[in-house]
N, C-alpha and C positions, 0 to 999 in steps of 0.2 A: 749641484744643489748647495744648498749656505751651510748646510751642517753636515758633519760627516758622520758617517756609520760607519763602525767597525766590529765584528765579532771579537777583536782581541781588548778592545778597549773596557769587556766588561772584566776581565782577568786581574784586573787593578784597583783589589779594594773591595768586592761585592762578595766575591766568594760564592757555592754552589749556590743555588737557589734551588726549591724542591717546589713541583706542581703542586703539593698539599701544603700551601699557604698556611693552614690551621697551625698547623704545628712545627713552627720555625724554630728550630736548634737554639739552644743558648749560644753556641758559636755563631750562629750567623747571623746572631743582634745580638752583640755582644759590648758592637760600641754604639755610643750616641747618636751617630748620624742614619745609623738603620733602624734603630728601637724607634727614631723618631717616624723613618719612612713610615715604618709598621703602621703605628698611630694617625700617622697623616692619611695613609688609607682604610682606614676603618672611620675614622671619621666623618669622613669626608661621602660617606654613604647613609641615605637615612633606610635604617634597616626596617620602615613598616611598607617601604616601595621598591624600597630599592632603588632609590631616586638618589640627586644629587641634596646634599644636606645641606640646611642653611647657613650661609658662611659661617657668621658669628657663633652659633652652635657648633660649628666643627673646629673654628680655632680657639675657642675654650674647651674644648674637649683634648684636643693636641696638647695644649698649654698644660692641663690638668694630667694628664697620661703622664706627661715628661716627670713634671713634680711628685708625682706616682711614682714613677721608675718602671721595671720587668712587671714587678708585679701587675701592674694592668696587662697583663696580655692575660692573666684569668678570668677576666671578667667577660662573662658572655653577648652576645650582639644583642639581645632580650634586653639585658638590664643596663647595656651599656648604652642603647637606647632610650630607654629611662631616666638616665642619669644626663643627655642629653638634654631631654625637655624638660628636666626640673630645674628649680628656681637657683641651685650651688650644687654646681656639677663635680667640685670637687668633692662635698662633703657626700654625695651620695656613691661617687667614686671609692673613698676610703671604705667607706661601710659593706660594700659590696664584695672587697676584700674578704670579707668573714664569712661568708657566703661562699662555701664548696659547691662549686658545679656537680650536676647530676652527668654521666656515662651521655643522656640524649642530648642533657646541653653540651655537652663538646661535639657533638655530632652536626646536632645545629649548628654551630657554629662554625666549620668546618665546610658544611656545604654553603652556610651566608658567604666567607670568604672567598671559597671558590668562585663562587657569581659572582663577588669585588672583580678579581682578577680575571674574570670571562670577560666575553665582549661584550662593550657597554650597549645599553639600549639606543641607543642615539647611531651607534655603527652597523645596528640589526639589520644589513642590507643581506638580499641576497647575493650581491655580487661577493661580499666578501666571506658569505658563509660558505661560497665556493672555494672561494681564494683558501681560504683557510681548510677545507677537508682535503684538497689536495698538498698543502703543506702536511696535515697532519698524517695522509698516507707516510709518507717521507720521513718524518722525523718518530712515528708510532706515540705520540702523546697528546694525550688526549683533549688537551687546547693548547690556544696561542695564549699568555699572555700580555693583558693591557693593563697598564698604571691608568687607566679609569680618569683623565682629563686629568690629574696630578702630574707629579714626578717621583712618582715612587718607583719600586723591582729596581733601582740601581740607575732609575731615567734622571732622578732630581743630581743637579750640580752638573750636568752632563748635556753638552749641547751636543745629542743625538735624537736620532731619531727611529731609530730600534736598533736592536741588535739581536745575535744569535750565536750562542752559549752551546760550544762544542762538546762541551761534559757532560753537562745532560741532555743536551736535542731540546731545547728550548727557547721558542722565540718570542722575545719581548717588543713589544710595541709604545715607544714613549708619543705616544698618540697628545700629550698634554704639551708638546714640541709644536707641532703643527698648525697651531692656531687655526683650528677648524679646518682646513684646507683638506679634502676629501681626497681631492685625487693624489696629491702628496702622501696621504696614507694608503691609498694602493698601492701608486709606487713603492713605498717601503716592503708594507705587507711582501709585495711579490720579490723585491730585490732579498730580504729577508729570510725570503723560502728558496730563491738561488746558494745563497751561502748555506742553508741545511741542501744542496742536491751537491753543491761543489764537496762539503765534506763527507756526507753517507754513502754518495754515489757515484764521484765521479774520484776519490783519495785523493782529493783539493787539486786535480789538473785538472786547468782551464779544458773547455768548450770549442771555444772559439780562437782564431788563430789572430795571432799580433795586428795583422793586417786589417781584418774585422772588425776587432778592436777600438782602432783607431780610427777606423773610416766610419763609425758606427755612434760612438760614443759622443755627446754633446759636447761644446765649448765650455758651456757650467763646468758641467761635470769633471772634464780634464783641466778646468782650472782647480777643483777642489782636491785634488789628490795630487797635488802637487807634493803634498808634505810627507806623502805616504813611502813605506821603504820599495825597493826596487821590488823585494822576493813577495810583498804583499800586493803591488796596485795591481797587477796582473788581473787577480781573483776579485778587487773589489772594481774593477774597471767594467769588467765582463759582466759581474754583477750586476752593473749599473746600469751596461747595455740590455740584457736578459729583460728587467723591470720593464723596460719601456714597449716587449711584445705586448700584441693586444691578448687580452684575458684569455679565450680559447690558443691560443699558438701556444703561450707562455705554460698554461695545465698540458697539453700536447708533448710540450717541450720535456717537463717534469715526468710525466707518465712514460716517457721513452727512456730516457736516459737513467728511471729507477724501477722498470721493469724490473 
């Protein structure tokens, strides 16, 4: 494939990420480049559908967040909505400020997030709602997430296409990589769920032996990991091969080897 995945690559620079999106540590938007993802993806959602929000609405909303600072991450998906579709987003932005959330608006808002980061509706297949409960056997958390056609969770600046986050069992899907390309995001999807069974279940030794490996693996694909260290291509080779079982083998394969 043109872009590489790696679970180690998210180690550099993103820091834990927590399945409760709501409530993101001052450490882990702490600098600019994440305070921004933050906002990029809240934006970028119109919170009366949940639908994809109108560009220009979401990049004056971005725009207006940044010259905010932290402080916008108080502001609720309700009024942050509002402020949206009014005529000076920033001035209703500042205003809003003064405005303490109620105990249910954080909750709401909390579960809006969540759904950001859930699977987008346009991916509501059932093949990958399969794909994904049998990841989540595996990994015990309770979704996959998706930067939601963006490049946010650590996807923007980064020419990948997901990855998978050994510290907390969590895999991310830069699904806004793929230019629509559907089967591409299955492949991920399941290569993605090989790296959570190589490290919960198998203590990161290969599967598959050298030989399989090799006989096995595409021409792409062993062009793309040329770059890769000795003690790593191993696992993401195998990986690569694993993806390309068809759907039932591949859940087969996972349910055996995490018995």
């Amino acid at each position: 494939m043109n872009l590489s995945r790696s679970a180690l690559l998210i180690l550099c620079g993103i820091g834990t990420l927590t399945t409760n999106l709501a409530y993101y540590s001052s450490h882990a938007i702490a600098n600019s480049q994440m305070l921004e993802s933050y906002f990029q993806m809240i934006c970028e959602v119109n919170f009366k559908d949940n639908s994809k929000e109108n560009p220009i609405k979401s990049e004056t909303c971005i725009k207006g967040l940044m010259i905010i600072g932290s402080k916008g991450k108080s502001i609720t998906p309700q009024r942050l909505q509002q402020c949206k579709d009014s005529s000076n987003f920033l001035f209703c932005a500042r205003n809003s400020l003064n405005t303490k959330p109620s105990i249910a608006d954080w909750h709401e808002h909390g579960r809006e997030v969540k759904a950001i980061s859930g699977r987008p509706h346009n991916l509501d297949t059932s093949q990958i709602r399969n794909l994904e409960a049998t990841i989540k056997g595996v990994t015990k958390q309770r979704i996959i997430l998706w930067s939601n056609g963006s490049k946010t969770l650590g996807c923007k600046g980064r020419n990948i296409y997901g990855y998978y986050m050994p510290v907390n069992r969590n895999i991310v899907m830069c699904q806004g990589n793929h230019n629509n390309n559907y089967a591409e995001i299955i492949d991920t999807l399941k290569h993605e769920g090989w790296h959570a069974v190589q490290h919960l279940c198998r203590n990161s030794v290969r599967l598959l032996s050298i030989e399989e490996i090799n006989s096995r693996i595409s021409q792409s694909d062993a062009n793309n990991l040329h770059g890769y260290h000795p003690s790593k291509y191993v696992l993401e080779a195998e990986a690569r091969v694993i993806a390309k079982l068809p759907d039932q083998q591949w859940k087969e394969l996972v349910n055996k080897e995490c018995k």
